[in-house]
N, C-alpha and C positions, 0 to 999 in steps of 0.2 A: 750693662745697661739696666738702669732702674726704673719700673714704673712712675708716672708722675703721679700725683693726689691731686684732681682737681677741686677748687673749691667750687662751691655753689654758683658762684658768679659767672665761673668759667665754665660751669657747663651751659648756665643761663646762654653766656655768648655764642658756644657752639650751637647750643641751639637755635642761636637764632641767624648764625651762617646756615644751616640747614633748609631753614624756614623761610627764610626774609626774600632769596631770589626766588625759588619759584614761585612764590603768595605775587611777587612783583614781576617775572613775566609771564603768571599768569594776567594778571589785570594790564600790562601791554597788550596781550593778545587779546583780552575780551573789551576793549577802547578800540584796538584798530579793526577789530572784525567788525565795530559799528560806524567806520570812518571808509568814504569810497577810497578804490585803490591809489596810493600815492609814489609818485616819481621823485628822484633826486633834482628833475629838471622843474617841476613844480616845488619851490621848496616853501613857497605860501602856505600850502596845505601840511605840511608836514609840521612846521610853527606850529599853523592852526593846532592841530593834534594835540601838539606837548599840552595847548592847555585845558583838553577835555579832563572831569574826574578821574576815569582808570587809568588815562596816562599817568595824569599828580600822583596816583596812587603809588603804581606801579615803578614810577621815578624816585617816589619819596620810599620805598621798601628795598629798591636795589641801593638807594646809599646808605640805607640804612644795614645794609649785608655788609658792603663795602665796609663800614666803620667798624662791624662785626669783625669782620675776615682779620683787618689790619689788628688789631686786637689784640687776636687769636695767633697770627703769626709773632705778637712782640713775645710770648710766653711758647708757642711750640714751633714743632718744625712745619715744614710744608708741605713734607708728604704726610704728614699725620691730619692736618688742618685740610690738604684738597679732597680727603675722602669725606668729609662733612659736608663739603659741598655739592661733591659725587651724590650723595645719599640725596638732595636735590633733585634729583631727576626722579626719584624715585617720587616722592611728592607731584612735582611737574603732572607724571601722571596720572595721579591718583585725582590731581585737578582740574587736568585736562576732561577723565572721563567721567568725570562726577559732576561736573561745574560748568565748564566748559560743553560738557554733553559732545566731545570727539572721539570716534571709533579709536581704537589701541589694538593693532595685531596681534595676533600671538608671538608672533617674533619680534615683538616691542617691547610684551610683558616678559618673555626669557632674558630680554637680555634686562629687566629691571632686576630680574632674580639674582643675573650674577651681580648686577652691580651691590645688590642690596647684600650677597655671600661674600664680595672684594673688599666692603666695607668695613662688615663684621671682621673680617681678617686682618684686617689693617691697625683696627682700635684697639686689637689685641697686643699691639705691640709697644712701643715707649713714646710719649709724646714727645720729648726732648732729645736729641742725640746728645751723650754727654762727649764734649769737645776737650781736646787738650789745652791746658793751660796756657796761655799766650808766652811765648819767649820775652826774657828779661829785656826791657827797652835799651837800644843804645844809649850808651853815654851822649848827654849832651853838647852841641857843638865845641864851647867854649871849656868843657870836660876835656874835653881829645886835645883842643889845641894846646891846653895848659901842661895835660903829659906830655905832649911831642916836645917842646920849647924844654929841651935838656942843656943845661949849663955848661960852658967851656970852660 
């Protein structure tokens, strides 16, 4: 297994799987914490929502992950590309308690430790699994039937 060589671009992208969700549920959460509470059985209200600012925001930054992510998976594997998103939470909180201004336990910030130690450990290792070579395709239909069709 060999390390991959990212280019610039690609780490531009992972960073911004990193970045793009939580920057975007943060601004969900700071849009509905200025929206009264809403029901699935009111779904007026919930419409109304999508088209406050921080929603837009928050809507327009998680597709923009989304487009990241997909990206990021066409060039690595998935367990290499979900710890970038893992590393995410770790943000989440940092904007939660900064931004947001939300209490964060101590046992909220440990487990952001390991996550932030899981992640480290993870990058350390090969972006791509290298796969074996696909097996020789069969012979084509009209291939087989022509060998079978043996002469009397």
């Amino acid at each position: 297994m060999s390390h991959h060589s990212f280019s610039p671009r690609q780490y531009l992208i992972l960073a911004l799987v990193a970045v793009c969700a939580p920057l975007g549920d943060s601004c969900l959460s700071r849009g509905m914490t200025a929206m009264p509470s809403i029901s699935l059985a009111h779904s007026g209200a919930l419409i109304a929502a999508v088209f406050t600012p921080w929603i837009v925001a928050g809507i327009t930054l998680l597709i923009a992950f989304f487009a990241c992510y997909l990206t990021a998976l066409s060039w690595a594997d998935l367990t290499f590309v979900l710890p970038a998103t893992a590393f995410g939470n770790v943000i989440v909180a940092l904007l939660a308690k900064f931004w947001l201004h939300e209490a964060i336990s101590l046992e909220r910030w440990a487990g952001i430790v390991l996550i932030t130690l899981g992640v480290a450990f993870v990058a350390q290792g090969p972006s791509l699994t290298q796969r074996p070579a696909p097996a020789a395709e069969e012979p084509k239909m009209e291939e087989r039937a022509a060998s079978e069709v043996q002469p009397r």
